[in-house]
N, C-alpha and C positions, 0 to 999 in steps of 0.2 A: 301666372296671373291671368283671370280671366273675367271679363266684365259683359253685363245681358243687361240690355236696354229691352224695356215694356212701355208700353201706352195701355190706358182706359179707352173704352170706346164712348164716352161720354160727351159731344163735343156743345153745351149748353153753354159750360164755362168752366172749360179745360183747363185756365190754371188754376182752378179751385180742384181741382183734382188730387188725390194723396194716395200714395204709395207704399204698401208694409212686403218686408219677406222674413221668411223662417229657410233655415237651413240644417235639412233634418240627417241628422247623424252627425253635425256637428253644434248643432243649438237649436234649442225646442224654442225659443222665444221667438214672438215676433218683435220685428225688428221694422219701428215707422221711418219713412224714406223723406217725409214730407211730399212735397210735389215733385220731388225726382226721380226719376222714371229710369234710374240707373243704380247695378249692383255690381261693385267689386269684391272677387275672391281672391287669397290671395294663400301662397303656402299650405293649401291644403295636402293634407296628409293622404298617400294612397288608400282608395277604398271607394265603396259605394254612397252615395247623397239623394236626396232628394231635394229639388229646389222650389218653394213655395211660394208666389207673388199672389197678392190682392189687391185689390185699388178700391177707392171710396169715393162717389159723387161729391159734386157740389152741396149735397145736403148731410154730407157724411153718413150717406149709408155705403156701409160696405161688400163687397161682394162674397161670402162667404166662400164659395165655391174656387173662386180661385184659377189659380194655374201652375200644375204639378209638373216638375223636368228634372226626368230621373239622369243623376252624372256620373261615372265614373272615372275615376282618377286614377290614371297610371303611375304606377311610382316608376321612379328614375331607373333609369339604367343599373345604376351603383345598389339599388336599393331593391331590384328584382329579386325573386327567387334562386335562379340562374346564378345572380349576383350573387346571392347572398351562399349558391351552393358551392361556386367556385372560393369566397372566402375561403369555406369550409375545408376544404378541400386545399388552399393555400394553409390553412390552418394546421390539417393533420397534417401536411406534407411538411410546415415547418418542425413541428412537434415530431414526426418521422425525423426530420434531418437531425432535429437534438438529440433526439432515443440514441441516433445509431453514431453521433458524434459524442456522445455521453458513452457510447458500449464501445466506440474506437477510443476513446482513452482510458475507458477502463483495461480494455484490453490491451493496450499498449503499460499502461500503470502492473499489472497481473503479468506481463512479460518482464518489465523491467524489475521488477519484483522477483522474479523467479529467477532471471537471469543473476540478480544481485544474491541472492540467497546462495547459488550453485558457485559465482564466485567467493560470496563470504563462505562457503561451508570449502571450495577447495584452498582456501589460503588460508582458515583455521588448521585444515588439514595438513596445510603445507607447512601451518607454523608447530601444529602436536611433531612433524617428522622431523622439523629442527629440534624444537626441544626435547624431543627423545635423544634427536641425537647427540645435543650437547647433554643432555643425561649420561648420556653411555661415555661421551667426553668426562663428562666431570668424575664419573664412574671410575675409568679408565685412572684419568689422572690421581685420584684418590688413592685405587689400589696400587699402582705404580711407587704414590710415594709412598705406600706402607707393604711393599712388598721389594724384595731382593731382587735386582735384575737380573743374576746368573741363576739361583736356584729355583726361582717362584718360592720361596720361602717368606714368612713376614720378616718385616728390617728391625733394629732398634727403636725406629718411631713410633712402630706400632701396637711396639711391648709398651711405651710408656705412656701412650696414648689411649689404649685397650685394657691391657693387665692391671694398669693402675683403677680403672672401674672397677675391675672384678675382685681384685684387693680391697675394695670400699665395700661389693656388695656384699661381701664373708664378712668383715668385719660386721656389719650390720645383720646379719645372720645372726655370727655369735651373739653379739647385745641381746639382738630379741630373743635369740635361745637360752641366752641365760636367767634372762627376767622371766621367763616361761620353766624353766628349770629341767631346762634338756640337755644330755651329756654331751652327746653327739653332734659336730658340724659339720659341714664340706670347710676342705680344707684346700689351697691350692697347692700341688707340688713343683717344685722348681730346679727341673734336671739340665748341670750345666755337662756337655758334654763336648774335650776337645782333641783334634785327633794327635796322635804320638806320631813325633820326627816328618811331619806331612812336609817341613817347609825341607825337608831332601828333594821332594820329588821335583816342587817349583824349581830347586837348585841344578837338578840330574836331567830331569823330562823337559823341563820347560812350565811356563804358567800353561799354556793350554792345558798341558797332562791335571795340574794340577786343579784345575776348573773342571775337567771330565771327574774327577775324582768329589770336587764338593757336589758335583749334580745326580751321581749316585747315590751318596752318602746321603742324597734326601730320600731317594726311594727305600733306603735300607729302613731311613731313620721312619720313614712313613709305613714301614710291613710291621714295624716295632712297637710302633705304638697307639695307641687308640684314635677311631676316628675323631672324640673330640679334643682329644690334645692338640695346641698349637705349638706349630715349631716353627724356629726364629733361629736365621742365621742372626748369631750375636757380633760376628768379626772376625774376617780370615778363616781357619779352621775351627772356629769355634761356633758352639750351635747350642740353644737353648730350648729345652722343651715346659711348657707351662702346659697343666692339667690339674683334677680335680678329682678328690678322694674324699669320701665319707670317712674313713677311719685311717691309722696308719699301718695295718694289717698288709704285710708284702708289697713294702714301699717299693721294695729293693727290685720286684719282680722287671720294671722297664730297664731300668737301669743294667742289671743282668744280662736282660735279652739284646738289648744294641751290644753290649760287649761282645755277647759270644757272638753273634750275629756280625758283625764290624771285621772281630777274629779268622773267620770262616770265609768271609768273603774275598776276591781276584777279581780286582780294580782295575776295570780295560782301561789303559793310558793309553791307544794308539799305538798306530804301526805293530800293531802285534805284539805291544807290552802289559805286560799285567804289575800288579804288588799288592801286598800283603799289607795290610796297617794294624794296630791296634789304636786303643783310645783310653782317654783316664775321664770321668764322670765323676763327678760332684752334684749333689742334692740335698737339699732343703725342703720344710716347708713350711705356710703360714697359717696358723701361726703356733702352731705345734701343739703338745699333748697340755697343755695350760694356757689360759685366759691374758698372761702377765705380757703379751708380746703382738697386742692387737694391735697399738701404735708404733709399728716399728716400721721405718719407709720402704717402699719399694727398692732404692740402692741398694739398703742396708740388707734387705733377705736377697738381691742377687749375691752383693759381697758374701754374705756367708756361702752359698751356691759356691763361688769362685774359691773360697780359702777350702771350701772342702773339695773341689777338683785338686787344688795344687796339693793338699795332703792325699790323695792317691796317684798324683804323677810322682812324688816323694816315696811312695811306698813300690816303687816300682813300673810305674807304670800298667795299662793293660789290665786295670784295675777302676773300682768306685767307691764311694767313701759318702757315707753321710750324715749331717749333723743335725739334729733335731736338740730342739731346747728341752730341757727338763722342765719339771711339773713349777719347780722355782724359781726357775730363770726369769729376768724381769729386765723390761726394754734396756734399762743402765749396763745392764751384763752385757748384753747383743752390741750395744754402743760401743762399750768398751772394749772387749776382743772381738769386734767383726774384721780389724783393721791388723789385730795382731797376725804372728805365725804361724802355721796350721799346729804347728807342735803343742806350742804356747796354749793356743784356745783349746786343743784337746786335752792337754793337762791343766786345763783351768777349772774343769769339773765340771761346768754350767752346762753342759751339752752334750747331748747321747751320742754317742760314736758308732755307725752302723758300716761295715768294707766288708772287702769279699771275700776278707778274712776278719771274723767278726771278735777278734783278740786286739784288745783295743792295745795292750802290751806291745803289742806286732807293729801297731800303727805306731805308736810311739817312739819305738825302736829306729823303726825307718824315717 
């Protein structure tokens, strides 16, 4: 606030005297005082002014001319340059302080990010090594129960679990091949093979001898016959091989070869024993030289397997024996003598009789 007191030099009759101001940069107007000879400013805004006073006689004339009083008005502390540069200046600095409070958590967020990614990617990793390794467990466990713990051979569960497919998929073979009107199927063969007087040795040797003797008799049975035949210890000395033919042209040849092979071989029992075995084989197959035996079960084609083993342990042992159905044979026949005596069902007719003496007379005989 700042206030300027003026007089006229008029002194005839002074209070007839009148007073105007203009206040130039802030109002172009004049501005009449009456006979007061006083001006309050107030709040002006920093900057340059110019302050104009006139006064008017007693007869109101006025004095044009006047009186000019150039102001300048400082602005505040708060409101200087200075002031206003140090704002600036608190300004970027706070705006600095956010930037790099804004790039510290990002860059703490970018850590905790990365650090979380390294441990989600090592304890995915940690969880693929379990579950591979419960893979390998269930693996494991899987093939265990469908494999023989003495020989690595597959067990009975595996036949009926497995074989039983592959009996569905031939069957479905034939269908299609015959609506398609083709002679020729895969057929599965089913070589029951058990060994002669083996349970001496358990009796003489002991069971070790006779478990060194079934864990051979895998490798004989594995030089014998194809890699894709599966063999299946069926129970005790007895062993099962399932495989697959296009035709029945030299069924006999596996069956043969373990024989003579079986014949030929010196069975280490320990301690420096050896023996000699033979074996009797029985075979089948599904679902033979005719269409009539496609529904016949899997039992039902081991049992026949089984009756034609025990018709070449009858024929002497040391021998194979196999039965294949004829072109007429129909599941009723197979029902009905799968159960009978190997005699019985080879004089039953229904069924071709192939040994290793191909005189079916012979086999009868015996």
């Amino acid at each position: 606030m700042v206030s300027f007191d003026f007089s006229a030099l008029d002194y005839a009759a002074p209070e007839r005297n009148r007073y105007a101001y203009r206040l130039e940069g802030f109002n172009d107007r004049w501005i009449d005082l009456g006979s007061e000879g006083r001006v309050t400013l107030t709040n002006l805004d920093a900057g340059d002014y110019v302050l104009r006073v006139r006064a008017a006689n007693n007869d109101g004339v006025w004095n044009e001319t006047g009186v000019a009083l150039p102001l300048e008005v400082v602005p505040a502390p708060w409101k200087s340059p200075w002031a206003y540069a140090l704002y600036g200046l608190a300004a970027a600095g706070v705006v600095a302080s956010f930037v790099r409070a804004q790039r510290r958590k990002l860059t703490r967020e970018t850590r905790y990010r990365q650090r979380l990614e390294i441990e989600v990617q090592q304890r995915t990793e940690e969880l693929g090594r379990q579950n591979n390794k419960l893979e390998d467990l269930n693996t494991k466990l899987v093939e265990s129960a469908l494999t023989d713990s003495l020989t690595g051979m597959r067990n009975r569960r595996y036949f009926f679990e497995e074989i039983d497919k592959e009996m569905s998929l031939v069957k479905r073979l034939h269908v299609d091949g015959a609506r398609a009107g083709e002679s020729e199927h895969a057929r599965l063969v089913f070589i029951m093979v058990d060994l002669d007087w083996f349970k001496t040795i358990n009796d003489t040797c002991g069971h070790a001898a006779g478990d060194r003797v079934l864990v051979q008799m895998r490798q004989l049975m594995e030089k014998a016959c194809r890699h894709s035949d599966v063999l299946i210890r069926w129970g005790g000395d007895e062993f099962l091989i399932v495989g697959r033919a296009s035709d029945l042209t030299n069924i006999e040849v596996i069956p043969e070869r373990i024989r003579a092979m079986l014949e030929q071989t010196a069975f280490d029992l320990g301690d420096g024993q050896v023996a000699h075995l033979t074996c009797s084989i029985g075979f089948t197959c599904y679902p033979g030289t005719g269409p009539q035996l496609l529904d016949i079960s899997l039992e039902q084609v081991v049992a026949l397997a089984d009756r034609a083993l025990y018709a070449a342990k009858r024929k002497g042992r040391n021998a194979w024996v196999g039965l294949l159905n004829r072109s007429l044979t129909t599941a009723e026949d197979a029902t009905r003598w799968v159960d009978a005596e190997p005699e019985e069902l080879i004089e039953s007719g229904h069924f071709e009789v192939l040994g290793s003496s191909r005189d079916e007379a012979t086999l009868r005989a015996n």
